[in-house]
Phi, psi and omega in degrees: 000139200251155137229161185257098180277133152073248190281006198250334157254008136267020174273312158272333173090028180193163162231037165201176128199178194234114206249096156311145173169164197248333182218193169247063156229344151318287208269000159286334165293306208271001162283316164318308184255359144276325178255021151105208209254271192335300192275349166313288196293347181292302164335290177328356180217049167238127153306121181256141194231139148253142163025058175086338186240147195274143187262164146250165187308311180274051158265114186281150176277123171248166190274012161273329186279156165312045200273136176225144168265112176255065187324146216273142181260162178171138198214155172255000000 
């Protein structure tokens, strides 16, 4: 399960979906070449979490887990 938070989930037009892939890096590509350029580049500068703790890219995936995108905050 990919979920999306804030500008990367509207970007994608959902805040969850279920993206096969073997580590999370797998499954951030195929998230990319499913919603397109726009949402590609946004993923790219958001923090990635597995299952609550922060990932790398060759962090495997299983089909219980969890990947999540968290676009970077700013506030005044």
């Amino acid at each position: 399960m990919l979920r999306l938070f804030a500008s990367v989930r509207v970007a994608a037009g959902t805040g969850k979906v279920d993206i096969p892939g073997n580590t999370v890096g797998d499954v951030l590509a195929a998230a990319d070449e499913k919603f397109g350029q726009g949402f590609a580049g946004m993923a790219a500068t958001c923090r990635v979490w597995l299952n609550g703790e922060s990932a790398t890219a060759t962090d495997a995936v299983g089909a219980d887990d969890e990947v999540a995108l968290l676009p970077p905050v700013s506030g005044g």
